[in-house]
C-alpha positions in Angstrom: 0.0 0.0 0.0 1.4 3.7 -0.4 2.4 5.7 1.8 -0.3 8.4 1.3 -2.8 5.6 0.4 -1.9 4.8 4.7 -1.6 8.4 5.4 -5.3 8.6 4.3 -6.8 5.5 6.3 -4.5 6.9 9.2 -6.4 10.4 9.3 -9.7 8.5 8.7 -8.9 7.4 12.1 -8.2 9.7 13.5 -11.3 11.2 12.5 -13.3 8.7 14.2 -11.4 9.2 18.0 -12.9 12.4 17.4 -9.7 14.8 17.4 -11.0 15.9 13.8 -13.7 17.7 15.4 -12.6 20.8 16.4 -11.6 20.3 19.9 -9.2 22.4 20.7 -7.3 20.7 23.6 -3.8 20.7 23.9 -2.1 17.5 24.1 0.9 16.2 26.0 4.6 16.6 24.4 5.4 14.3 21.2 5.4 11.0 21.1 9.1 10.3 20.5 10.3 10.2 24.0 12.5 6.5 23.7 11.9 4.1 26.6 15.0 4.2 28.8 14.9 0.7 29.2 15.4 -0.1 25.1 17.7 3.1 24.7 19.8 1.6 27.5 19.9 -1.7 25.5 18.0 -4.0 28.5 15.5 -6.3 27.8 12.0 -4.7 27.4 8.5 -6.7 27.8 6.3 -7.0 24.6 3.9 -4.3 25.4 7.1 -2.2 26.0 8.2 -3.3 22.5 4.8 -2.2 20.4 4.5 0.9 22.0 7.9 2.0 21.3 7.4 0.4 18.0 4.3 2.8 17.9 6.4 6.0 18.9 9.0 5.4 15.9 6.0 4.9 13.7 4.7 8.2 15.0 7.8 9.8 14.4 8.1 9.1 11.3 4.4 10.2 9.8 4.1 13.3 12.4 5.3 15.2 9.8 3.2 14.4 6.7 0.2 14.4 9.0 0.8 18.0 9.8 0.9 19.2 6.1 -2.1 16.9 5.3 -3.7 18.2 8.4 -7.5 19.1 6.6 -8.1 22.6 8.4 -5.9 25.2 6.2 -6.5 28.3 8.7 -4.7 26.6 11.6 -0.9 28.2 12.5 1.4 25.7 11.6 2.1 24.6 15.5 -1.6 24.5 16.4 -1.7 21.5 13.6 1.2 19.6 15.4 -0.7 20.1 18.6 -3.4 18.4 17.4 -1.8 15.7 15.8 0.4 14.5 18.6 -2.8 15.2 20.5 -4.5 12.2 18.3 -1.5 10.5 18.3 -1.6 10.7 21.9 -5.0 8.8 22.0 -4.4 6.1 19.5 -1.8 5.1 21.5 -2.7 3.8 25.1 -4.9 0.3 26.0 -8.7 2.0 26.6 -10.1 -0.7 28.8 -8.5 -3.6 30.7 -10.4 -6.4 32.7 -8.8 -8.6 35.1 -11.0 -12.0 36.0 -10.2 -14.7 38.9 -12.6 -17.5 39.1 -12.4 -20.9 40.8 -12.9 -24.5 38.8 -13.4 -28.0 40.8 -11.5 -29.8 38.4 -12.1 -33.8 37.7 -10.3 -34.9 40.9 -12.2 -32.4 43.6 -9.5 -30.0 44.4 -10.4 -26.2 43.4 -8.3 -24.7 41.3 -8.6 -20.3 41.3 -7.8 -19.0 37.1 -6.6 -16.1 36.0 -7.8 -14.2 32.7 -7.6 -10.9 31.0 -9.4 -8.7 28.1 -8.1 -5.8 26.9 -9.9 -3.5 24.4 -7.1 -1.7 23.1 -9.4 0.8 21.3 -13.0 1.8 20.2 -12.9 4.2 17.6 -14.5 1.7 15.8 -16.8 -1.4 17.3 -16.8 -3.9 17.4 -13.5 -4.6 19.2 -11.9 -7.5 17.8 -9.5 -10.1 18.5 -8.7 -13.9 19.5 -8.8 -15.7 22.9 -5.9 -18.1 23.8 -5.2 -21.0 26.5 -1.5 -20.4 27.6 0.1 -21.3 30.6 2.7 -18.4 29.7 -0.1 -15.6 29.1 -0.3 -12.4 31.1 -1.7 -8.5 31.5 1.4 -7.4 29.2 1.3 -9.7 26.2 -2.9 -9.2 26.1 -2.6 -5.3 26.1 0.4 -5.7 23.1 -1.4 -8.0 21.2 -4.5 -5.8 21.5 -2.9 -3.2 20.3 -1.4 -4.6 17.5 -4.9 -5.4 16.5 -5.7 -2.0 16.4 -3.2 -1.4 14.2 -4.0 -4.0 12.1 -7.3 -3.5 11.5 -6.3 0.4 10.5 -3.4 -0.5 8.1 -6.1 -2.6 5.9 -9.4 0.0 6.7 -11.2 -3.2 8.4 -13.7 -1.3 10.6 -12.7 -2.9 13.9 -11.1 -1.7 17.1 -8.0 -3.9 18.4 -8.9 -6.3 21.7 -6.9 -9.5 22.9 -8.2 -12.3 25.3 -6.0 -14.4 27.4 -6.8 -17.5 29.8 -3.6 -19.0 32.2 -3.9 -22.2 31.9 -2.3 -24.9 29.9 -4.8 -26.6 27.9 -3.4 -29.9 27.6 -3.6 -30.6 31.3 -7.3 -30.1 31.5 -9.9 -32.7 30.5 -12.5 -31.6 27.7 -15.1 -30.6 30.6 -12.7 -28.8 33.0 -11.8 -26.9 29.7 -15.6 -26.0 29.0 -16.0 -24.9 32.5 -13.5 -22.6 32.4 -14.4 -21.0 29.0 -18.4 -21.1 29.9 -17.2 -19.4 33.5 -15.2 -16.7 31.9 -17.5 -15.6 29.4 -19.8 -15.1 31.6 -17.9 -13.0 33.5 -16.7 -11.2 30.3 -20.5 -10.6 29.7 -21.3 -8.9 33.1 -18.8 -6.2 32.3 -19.8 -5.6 29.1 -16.8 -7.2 27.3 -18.5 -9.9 25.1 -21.4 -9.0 22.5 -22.1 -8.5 19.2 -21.2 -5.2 17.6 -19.4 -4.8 21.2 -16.4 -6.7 21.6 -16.3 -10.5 19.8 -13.4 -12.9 20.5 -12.1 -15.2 18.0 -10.1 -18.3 18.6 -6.5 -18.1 18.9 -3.7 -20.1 20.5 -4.7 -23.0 22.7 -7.9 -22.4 21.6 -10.5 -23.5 18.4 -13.6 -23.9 17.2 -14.6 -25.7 19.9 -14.4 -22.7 22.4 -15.8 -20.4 20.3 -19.4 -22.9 20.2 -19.3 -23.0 23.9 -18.6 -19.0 24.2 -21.8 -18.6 22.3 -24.0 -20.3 23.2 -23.5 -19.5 26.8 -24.0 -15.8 26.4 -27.1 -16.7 24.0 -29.1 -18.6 26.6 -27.3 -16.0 29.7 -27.1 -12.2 28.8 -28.1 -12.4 25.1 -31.2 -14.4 25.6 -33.3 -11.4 24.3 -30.9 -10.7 20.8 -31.4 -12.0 18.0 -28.0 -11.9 16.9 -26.6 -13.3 20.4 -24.6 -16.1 18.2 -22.6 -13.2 16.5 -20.5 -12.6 20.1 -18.0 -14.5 18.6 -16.3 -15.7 15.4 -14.5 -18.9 14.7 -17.6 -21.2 15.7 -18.3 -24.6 14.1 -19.9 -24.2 10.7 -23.1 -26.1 11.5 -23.6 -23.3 14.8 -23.5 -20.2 12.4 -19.8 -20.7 11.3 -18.3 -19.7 8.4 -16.1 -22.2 6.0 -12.5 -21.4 5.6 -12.4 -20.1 8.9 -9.4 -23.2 9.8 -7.4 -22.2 6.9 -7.7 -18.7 6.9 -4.7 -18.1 8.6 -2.4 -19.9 6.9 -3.5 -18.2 3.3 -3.7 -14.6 5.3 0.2 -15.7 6.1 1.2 -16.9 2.4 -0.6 -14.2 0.5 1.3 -11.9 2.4 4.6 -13.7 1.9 3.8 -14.1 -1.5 3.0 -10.5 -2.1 6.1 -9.3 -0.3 8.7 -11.5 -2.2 7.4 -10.7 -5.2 7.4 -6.9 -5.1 10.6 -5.9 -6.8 11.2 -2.7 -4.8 11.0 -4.5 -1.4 13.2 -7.6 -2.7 16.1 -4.4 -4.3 15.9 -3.1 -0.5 17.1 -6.0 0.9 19.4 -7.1 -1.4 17.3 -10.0 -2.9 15.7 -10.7 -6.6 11.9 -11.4 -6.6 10.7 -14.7 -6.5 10.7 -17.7 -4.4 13.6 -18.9 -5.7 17.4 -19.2 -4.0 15.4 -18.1 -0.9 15.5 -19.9 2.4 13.5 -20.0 5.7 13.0 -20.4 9.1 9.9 -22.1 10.9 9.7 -21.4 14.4 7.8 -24.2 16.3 6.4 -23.1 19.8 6.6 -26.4 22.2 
């Protein structure tokens, strides 16, 4: 995509967190500001990483998004005050829920489980984005993935906002009906605060997690908190085809990955920039397997 082609779907927005409509408010300083932590060279946590990843990006289109900016009788440094201002906004995890439950697993003990959602951003509903099983998952790595969603969604003009969903557990030390438990328990909870519905926020599967979860997520908000809406089956995507599923939904990642791959390596000015010819040819890879 080109640059002013993302410039565009960047202000558009922008123009839907609302900073397009003629507030006047002055924002905090720019964006650029480097985390200590990564300037010093430590190591820095993944939400660490995006948002400084998001303060480079910000850096670089400040700029252009000043001279775009669409009200011409604005002094030159009111424009940058509004830009960082929506910059500013974009940037930060909106809403945050933290969940503890208990579960009397197979053998009688009680067990307590942790969870998260994060709704990095509704400037456009409903939020979006997968919930995984990982025994490695916390508040952090839900927030950055979250945000990347965000970002995601905005890069591509997919009217979403970015949200992530994490349970701690490991999934392959659960039977099948300690695992339902846990995902009928948690959406619930997800429901009472408002952060499962459709056209509100609508969890996909993701690692540790599948098609499976997705049914059981459903149709406990239907016959719970949806009961009255008609489209209580539309809290969440992924679900078996024969319970309002869609087909494709199992491969879609894997073609979403080679289309891009395919796209990339065949694009002669991105190939020239790294010193490689286009094509799949003479080209090796890596695959990275997660144990």
């Amino acid at each position: 995509m080109a640059l002013t082609s993302r410039i565009t779907k960047f202000k558009s927005l922008c123009h839907h967190s609302g900073w397009l409509a003629g507030s006047r408010r002055v924002a905090s300083p720019c964006l650029t500001r480097p985390l200590s932590a990564a300037a010093a060279g430590e190591d820095v946590s993944f939400y660490q990483m995006v948002d400084l990843f998001y303060d480079k990006a910000a850096a670089v289109i400040e700029d252009q998004l000043v001279e775009d900016f669409p009200t011409p009788n604005l002094a030159p440094e009111e424009k940058r005050i509004r830009v960082q201002g929506i910059l500013t906004t974009i940037k930060p995890c909106q809403h945050v829920i933290s969940i503890s439950f208990p579960i009397k697993r197979d053998n009688g003990r009680v067990e307590m489980v942790d969870g998260w959602r994060a709704q990095h951003s509704q400037h456009r509903t409903p939020c979006k984005g997968g919930m995984r099983f990982s025994a490695d998952v916390h508040e952090g790595e839900v927030r950055a993935l979250a945000a990347l969603m965000t970002y995601k969604c905005a890069v591509v003009d997919v009217p979403f906002g970015g949200a992530k969903a994490g349970v701690r557990i490991d999934p392959k030390k659960y039977s099948v009906e300690e695992l339902e438990k846990i995902t009928r328990r948690f959406t619930i909870e997800l429901a009472k605060k408002g952060f499962i519905g459709p056209g509100i926020d609508v969890p996909a599967p993701d690692m540790g997690t599948g098609e499976r979860e997705m049914s059981w997520m459903a149709s406990t908000y239907a016959k719970t908190v949806g009961y009255l809406d008609i489209n209580a089956y539309a809290c969440c995507t992924g679900k078996p085809v024969h319970q309002s599923g869609i087909h494709g939904r199992v491969s879609a990642t894997g073609k979403g990955l080679f289309h891009g791959v395919e796209q990339f390596i065949n694009e002669a000015s991105y190939m020239s920039a790294v010193g490689l010819t286009p094509g799949f040819g003479d080209k090796t890879f890596i695959v990275q397997v997660r144990v």
